[in-house]
N, C-alpha and C positions, 0 to 999 in steps of 0.2 A: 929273603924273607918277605912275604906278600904285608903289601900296605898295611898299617892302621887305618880305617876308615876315620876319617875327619866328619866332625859335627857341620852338618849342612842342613838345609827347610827343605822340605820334604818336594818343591819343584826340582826336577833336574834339567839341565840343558839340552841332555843328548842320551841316545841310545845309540848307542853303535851296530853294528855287523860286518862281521867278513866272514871270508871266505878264504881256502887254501890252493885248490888250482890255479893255475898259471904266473903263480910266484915266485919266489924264492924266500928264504927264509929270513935274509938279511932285510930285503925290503918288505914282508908281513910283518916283522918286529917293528919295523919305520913307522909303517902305519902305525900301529898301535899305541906307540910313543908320540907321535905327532897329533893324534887326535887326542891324546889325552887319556887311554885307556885304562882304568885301573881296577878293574876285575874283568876278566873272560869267562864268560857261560856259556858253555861246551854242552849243544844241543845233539849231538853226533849221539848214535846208535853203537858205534863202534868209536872207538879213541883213535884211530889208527889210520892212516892215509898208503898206499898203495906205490911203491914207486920212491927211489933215492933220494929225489929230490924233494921229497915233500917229508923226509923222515922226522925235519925237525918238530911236525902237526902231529907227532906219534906221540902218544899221552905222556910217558916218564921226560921223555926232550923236551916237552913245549912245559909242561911243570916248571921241569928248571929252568928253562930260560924266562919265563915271567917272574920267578921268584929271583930272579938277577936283576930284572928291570922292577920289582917292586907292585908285580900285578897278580892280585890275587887270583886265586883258579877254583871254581864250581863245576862239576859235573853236572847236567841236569837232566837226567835219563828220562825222565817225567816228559819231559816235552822232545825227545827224539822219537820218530816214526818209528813204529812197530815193524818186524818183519811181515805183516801182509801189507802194508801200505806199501811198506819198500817195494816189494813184488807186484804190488798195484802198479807204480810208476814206472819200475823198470820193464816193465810188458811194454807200458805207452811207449818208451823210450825203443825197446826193440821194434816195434812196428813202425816209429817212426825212420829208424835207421839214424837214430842219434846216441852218437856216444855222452856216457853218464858224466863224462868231463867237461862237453860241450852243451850240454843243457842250456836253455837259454828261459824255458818255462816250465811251470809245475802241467801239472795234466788235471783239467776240472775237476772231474773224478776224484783225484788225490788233493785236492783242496779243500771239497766238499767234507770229503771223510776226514783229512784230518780237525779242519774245525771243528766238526761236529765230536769227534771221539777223543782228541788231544785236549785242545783249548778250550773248549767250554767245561769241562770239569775240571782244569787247570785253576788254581790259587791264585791270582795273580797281587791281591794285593797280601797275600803270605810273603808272596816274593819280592816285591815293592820294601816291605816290612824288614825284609831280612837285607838290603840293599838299602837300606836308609843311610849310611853313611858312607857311600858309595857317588860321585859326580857322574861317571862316565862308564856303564856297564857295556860290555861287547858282547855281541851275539856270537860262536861261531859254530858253521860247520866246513862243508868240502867245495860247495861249487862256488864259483867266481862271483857270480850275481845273486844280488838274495831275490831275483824276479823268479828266480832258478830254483828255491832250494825252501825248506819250511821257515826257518828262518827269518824269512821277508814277510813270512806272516805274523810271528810269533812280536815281532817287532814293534809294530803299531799299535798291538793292544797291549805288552808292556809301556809301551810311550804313553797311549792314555792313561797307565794306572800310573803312570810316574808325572803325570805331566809333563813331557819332554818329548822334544823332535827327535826322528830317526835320520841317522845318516849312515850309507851305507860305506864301508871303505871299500878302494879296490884297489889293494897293493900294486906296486910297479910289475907290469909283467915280465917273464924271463925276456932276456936280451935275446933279440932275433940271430938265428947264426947265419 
């Protein structure tokens, strides 16, 4: 059952972010609990991650397991890039000859647009408002770095409207074989 939010002033400490690639499941749950996470804002396009080992990031599994550790779950479709952005970036990503796991930056272009078309008529203090009894909100999507992913955007201007610093997590990666 996801938390009660507790009466807290309207500073918070922290914004969180993660990410799912090159984890595992036991240790992205570590994070989560170690930093203190107690709602996940699931900025993802799709609920769904690609691949066995990330099935626990597939919407109904990661549900339950936060509502086991007591972390409440928002979907925020609002702030997930559209499919032409997505195809904005994955072009950059193909011509760069970088795989979408391996990202390590956004592409100008798709920063540009999404600011401009995401976040600026984004609500922010709607959402401030509705997270008020909330410490420690997490950002998440798919790539490992929020330098990588919209996410690392969306962050700082949530932090400003919350008064709170952004930290980004970056779960234990898989064990080298």
């Amino acid at each position: 059952m996801p938390r009660t939010p507790v009466k807290r002033s309207a500073a918070r400490a922290t914004v969180l972010t993660v990410g799912v690639y090159g984890s595992s499941g036991p240790a992205f749950f570590a994070a989560l609990e170690e930093a203190g996470a107690d709602i996940l804002l699931d900025v993802r396009t799709r609920r769904a991650v690609r691949g066995a080992q990330y099935s626990y990031a597939n919407a109904k599994r990661l549900i339950a397991a936060l509502e086991r550790r007591a972390i409440a779950y928002r979907h925020l479709l609002e702030l997930a890039p559209g499919p032409e952005l997505l195809d904005l970036q994955h072009a950059v990503d193909a011509r760069e000859h970088v795989a979408y796991s391996q990202r390590i930056a956004l592409a100008p272009q798709y920063v540009k647009r999404y600011l401009r078309d995401v976040l600026e008529p984004f609500d922010f203090a709607a959402l401030a408002h509705e997270l008020r009894g909330y410490r420690a909100p997490v950002l998440l999507c798919v790539e490992r770095s929020a330098g990588a992913c919209h996410r690392g955007l969306i962050a700082p201007k949530l932090a400003r409207t919350l008064r709170a610093k952004v930290v980004d997590l970056v779960p234990e990666p898989f064990p080298s074989a």
